[in-house]
Structures are given as C-alpha cells and as structure tokens.
C-alpha positions in Angstrom: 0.0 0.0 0.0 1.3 3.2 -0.7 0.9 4.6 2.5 2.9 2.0 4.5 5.8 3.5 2.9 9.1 2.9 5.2 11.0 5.8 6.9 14.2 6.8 5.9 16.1 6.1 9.0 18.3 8.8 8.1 16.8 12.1 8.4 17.3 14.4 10.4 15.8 17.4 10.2 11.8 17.9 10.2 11.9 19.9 6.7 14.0 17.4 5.5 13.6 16.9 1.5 13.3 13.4 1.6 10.4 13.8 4.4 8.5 16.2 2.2 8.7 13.6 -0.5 7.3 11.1 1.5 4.4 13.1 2.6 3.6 14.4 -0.7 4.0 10.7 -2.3 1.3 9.7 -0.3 -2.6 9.3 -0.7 -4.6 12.5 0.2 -8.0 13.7 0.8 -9.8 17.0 1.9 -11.8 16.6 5.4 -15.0 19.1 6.0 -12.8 22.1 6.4 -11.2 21.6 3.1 -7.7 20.8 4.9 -6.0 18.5 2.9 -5.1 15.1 4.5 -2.5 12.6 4.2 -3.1 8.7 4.6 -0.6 7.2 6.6 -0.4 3.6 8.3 -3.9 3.3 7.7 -4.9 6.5 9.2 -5.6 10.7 7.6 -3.4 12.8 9.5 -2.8 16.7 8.3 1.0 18.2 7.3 2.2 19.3 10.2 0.6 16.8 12.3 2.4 14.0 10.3 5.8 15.5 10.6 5.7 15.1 14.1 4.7 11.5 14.1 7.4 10.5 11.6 10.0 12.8 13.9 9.1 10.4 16.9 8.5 7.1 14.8 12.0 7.4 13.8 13.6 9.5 17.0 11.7 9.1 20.2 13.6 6.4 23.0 11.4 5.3 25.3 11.7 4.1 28.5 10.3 0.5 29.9 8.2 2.2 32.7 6.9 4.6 30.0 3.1 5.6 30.0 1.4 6.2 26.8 -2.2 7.7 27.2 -4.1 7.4 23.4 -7.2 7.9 22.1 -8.8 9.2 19.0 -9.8 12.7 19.8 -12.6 13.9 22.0 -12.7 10.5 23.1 -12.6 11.7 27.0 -8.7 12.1 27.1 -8.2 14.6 29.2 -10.5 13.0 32.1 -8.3 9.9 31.7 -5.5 12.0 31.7 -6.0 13.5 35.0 -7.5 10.3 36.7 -3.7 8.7 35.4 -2.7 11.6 36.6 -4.0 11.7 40.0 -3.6 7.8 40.8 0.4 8.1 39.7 0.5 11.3 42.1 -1.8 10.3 45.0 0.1 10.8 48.4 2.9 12.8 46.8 0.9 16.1 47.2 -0.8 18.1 49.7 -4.4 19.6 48.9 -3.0 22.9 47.8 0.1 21.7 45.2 -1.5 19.2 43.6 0.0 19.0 39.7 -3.9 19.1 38.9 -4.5 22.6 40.4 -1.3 24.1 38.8 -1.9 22.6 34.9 -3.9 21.2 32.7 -4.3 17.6 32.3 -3.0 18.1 28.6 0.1 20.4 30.0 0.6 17.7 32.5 0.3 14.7 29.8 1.7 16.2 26.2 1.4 14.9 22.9 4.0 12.8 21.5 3.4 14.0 18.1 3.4 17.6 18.8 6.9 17.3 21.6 8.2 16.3 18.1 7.0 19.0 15.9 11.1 19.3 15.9 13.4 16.2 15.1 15.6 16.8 18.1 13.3 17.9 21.0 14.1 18.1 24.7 12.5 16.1 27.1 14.9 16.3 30.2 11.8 18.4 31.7 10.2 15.2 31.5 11.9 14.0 34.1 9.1 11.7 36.6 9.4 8.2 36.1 7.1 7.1 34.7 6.8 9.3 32.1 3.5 10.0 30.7 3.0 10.7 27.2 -0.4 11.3 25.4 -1.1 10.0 21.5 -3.8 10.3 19.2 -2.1 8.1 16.4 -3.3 4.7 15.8 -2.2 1.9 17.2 0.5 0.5 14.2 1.5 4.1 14.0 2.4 4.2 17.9 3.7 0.7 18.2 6.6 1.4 15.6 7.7 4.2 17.7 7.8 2.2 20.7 10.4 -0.2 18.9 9.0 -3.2 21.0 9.2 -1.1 24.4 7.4 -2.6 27.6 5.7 0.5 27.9 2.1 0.5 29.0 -0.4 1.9 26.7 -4.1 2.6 27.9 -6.3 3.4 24.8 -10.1 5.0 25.9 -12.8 4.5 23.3 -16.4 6.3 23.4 -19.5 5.9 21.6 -18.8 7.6 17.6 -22.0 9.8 17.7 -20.8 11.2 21.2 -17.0 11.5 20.1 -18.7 13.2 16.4 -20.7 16.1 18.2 -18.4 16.5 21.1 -15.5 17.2 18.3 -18.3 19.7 16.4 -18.8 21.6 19.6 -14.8 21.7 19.8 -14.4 22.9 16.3 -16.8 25.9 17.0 -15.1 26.7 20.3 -11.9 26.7 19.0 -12.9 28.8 16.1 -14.9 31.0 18.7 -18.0 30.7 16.5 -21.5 30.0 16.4 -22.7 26.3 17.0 -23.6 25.9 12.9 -25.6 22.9 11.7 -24.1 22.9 8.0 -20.8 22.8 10.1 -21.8 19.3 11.8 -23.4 18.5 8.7 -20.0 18.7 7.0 -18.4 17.0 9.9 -20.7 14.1 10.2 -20.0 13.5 6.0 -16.1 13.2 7.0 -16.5 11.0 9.6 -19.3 8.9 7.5 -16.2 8.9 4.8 -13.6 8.0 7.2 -11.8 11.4 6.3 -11.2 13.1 9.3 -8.4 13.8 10.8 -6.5 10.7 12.6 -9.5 8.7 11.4 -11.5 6.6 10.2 -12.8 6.7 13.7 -13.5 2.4 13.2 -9.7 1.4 12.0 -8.2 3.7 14.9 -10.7 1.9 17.7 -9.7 -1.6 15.8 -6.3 -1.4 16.1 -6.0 -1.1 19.5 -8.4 -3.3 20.5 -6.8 -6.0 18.7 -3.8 -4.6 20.2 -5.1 -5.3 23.6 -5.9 -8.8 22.5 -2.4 -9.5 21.3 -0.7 -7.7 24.4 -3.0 -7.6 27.0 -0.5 -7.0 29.8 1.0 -4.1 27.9 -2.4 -2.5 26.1 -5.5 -1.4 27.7 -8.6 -1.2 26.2 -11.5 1.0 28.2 -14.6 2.1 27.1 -15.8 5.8 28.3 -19.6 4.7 28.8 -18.3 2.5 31.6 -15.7 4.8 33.2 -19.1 7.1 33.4 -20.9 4.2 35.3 -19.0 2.2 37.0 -16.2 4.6 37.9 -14.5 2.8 41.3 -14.2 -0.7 39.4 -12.6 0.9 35.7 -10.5 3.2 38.1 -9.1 0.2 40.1 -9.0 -1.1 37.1 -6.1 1.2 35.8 -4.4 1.6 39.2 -3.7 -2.4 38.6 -2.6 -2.4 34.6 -0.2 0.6 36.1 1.3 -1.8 38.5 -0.1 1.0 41.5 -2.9 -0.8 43.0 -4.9 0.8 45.7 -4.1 -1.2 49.1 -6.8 -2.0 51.5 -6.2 0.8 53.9 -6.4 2.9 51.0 -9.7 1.6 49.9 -11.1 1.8 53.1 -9.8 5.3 54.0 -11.8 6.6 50.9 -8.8 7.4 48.3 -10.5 5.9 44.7 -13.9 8.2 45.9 -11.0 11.1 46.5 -9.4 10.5 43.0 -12.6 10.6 41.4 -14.3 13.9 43.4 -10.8 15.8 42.1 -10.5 14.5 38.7 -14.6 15.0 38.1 -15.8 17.6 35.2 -17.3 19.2 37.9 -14.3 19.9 39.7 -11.8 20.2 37.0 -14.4 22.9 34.9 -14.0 25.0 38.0 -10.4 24.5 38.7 -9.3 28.4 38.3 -6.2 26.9 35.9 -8.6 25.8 33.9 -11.1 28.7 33.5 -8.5 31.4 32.8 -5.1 29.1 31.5 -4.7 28.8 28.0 -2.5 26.4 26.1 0.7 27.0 24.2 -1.1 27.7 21.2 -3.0 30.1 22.9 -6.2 28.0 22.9 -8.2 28.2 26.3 -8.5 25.8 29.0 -11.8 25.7 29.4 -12.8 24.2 25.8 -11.8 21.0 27.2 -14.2 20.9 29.6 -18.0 20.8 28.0 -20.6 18.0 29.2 -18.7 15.0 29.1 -22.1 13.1 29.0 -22.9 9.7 27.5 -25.5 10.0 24.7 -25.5 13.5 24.0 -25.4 13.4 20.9 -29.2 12.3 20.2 -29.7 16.1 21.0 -27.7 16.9 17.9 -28.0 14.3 15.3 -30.7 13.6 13.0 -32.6 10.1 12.9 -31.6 9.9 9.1 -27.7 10.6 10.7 -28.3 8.0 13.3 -29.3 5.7 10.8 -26.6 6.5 8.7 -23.8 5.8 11.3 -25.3 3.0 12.8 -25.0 1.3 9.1 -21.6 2.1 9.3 -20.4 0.7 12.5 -22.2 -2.3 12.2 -20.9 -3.1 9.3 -17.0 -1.8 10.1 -17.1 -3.9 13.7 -18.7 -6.9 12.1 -17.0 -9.7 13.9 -15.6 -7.7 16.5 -16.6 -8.4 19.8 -17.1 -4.2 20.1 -20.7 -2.6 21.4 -21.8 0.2 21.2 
C-alpha cells in the first residue's frame, strides 16, 4: 500500500527533503474544512501533524516504565489524563500543590506527536518516572515508535455519535464561533467517509483493540460509557494495569472516591487553571471541559444521521466483539 511506505532512518531534520517527499507521495483527501489530509499507516493525518509523528516514529527512545495515554480525539482524554494523573500522584501532594490545580491535564500529559514538531526535541523536563505521554495516532503508528518497548499503553474508546458532536462543539469553540448545523453537517459527512483527521474513527478503535488482544499486559482497552458508570471498578482497574494498585487501607480510607471527586468535570471545569489558563497555542483551557455526557449526541444528530452511522459501525465492527 502506498501509505505503509518505510521511513528513511536517516533524516534528520523535520523539513528534510526526503520527508517532504514522503508526505507528498502519499494518498490525500480533503476533510469538511477543506484541509487536505494525508493517509498514513492506515490512518488521515494533516502536514504538520504527520511530521511530528514521523520525527518520533524514527527519534523518540522510550523508557520500559513509560506511560502512553491514546485515544482518538474527543474520546474523554483529558478526564483519563488526569485520573492517570491523579492515581500516579496520589500521596505525593498536599491539597493545595497538587500538579492538577497548577496545569492542565493536557500540559501535565503532552502529545508525543506535537513534543516532536522538531526532530531533536528536549524532554529532560520530563523527568518523573514514569513518564506520561499522550497519542492520538493509531495503534500500528504508535507501536513502531515504541520499537518493542514494555511500555504500558491505555487506549479510551467512546460511543462515535458522542465523540462526532463533542469534536463539532470543539471545532466551534476553537474557532470561537456560532454552534452551525451545516458545520456538523460537513463533519458528520467526514467521519461517514472515514476522512477526518486521525480517522476513520473504526480502524483507529480496531487497532487497539486487537492490540489489547495481542498484548493484554502491555495495552489497555477502556470504554468511556463504563468509566461514566461504573467509575471505582474501571479506576481500580487502571491503578492495577499501572502496577499502582490501591491497598486495603487505601480503599477503606476513601482514596478511589478522593481521585474521582478531584479528577470529576465538575471539579476540574472550575479549577481556576482551567477557567482562565490557555495552552501554548493560545487556545483556552476551558474548551476541554463541556458536558462529558454519555448520549448526547441524540440532541444533535438527525434520525436519518443515526441511521446513517449505525450502518456504518455495524458493518466496520462486524466480527468484532465491540458494542456500542
């Protein structure tokens, strides 16, 4: 296929001519906002974007006790990034210097693709072992990088209708504009066509969860839905695949119900870092924190669009073992 093309192991620089080759070689698409795409590994991903993931395919060392957080985006990262977070910190901190109250979960958990926006970046600020990093590549894409690393990888999933209108409501927030039907209507088409970016939605979800399959001691595979209701079991849950389970005495002194009051939307929404802090990029805070709730998106979505998507899925995680 031409977009399993190999890396040259040999560059070195992120404009490299041979890396602009590559990318331009490759298949490409427009998504809803007329951005133009490039299928790699399976997956659309835009320029800049996939110059950072072939900077840390071919640069990034990682470490055995390495974290990786991933997700396709609006999947409810940053509430799994601050309950990781929370149960890697918890008992390190007092109240009042918590890294949670100081940061945002994404400042706290960054993006492997966008530390290596340049070939050569620095991560001796990343200093806390273990490291947590944060992907939304799919799973093939990350697993190369790792070069057959140990590392633990826990992978969230949510409902497609949710993740669809929660990255609409993102889009607008980001742009600082009204909430516009034609604009979801144009969304929903790219995800309907798979050509969105670090899509199709089903082949990134797929990926890991055969990943979880094959390396089930190494890969974790949670579903949103049930982080929403059964929070104290998925939580514990995590705290084991870590290797940090809660002891007895911590159970019984209320610790998991602590983790969970700090690292609810509730909570974090209100934090003041997140109400007034913005991002690098200048983006603000805030936009990550909306409803977070399960089934949403029926407020949103048309029955012909439900219909629609349901087709879809059924027939892209036919012979999965994957409900929705």
């Amino acid at each position: 296929m031409d977009d399993e093309k190999e890396i040259p192991k040999n560059l070195q620089r992120e404009d490299d001519e041979e890396t602009m080759n590559l990318i331009s070689s490759l298949p490409s698409d427009v998504d809803f906002d007329g951005k133009e795409l490039f299928k790699y590994q399976g997956c659309w991903y835009e320029n800049k974007i996939l110059l950072g993931i072939l900077n840390f395919q071919r640069g990034f060392e990682p470490q055995d006790t390495d974290i990786v957080i991933a997700s396709f985006p609006k999947s409810g990262t940053t509430w799994l990034k601050a309950l990781t977070v929370a149960l890697l910190e918890r008992s390190k901190h007092s109240s009042d210097d918590h890294p949670l109250l100081l940061d945002n979960p994404h400042g706290l958990v960054p993006y492997l693709e966008l530390i290596f926006k340049t070939s050569k970046p620095d991560l001796t600020n990343i200093s806390s072992s273990p490291r947590l990093f944060s992907t939304h590549v799919a799973f093939q894409t990350l697993r190369e990088a790792l070069k057959n690393s140990p590392c633990k990888i826990v992978y969230v999933w949510r409902n497609v209708k949710d993740v669809l209108v929660s990255f609409w409501h993102f889009q607008c927030a980001i742009r600082k504009i009204e909430e516009e039907g034609s604009m979801l209507e144009s969304i929903f088409e790219s995800f309907c066509r798979g050509v969105i970016s670090h899509g199709p939605f089903w082949e990134h979800v797929l990926s890991y969860w055969k990943g979880s399959l094959e390396d089930p001691k190494n890969v974790l595979f949670l579903k949103y839905e049930e982080l929403k209701t059964d929070p104290n079991v998925q939580l514990k849950k995590l705290a084991e695949f870590l290797g940090c389970p809660f002891t007895v005495e911590e159970e019984e002194s209320g610790s998991v119900e602590e983790i969970l009051d700090l690292c609810s939307l509730r909570n974090l929404k209100n934090l003041e870092i997140n109400k007034t802090g913005k991002m690098p990029g200048g983006a603000s805070h805030k936009i990550f924190f909306r409803k977070g709730e399960v089934g949403d998106s029926k407020n949103y979505l048309t029955p012909q669009m439900e219909e629609r998507i349901d087709m879809i899925i059924q027939e892209k995680f036919r012979g999965s073992d994957i409900k929705f």
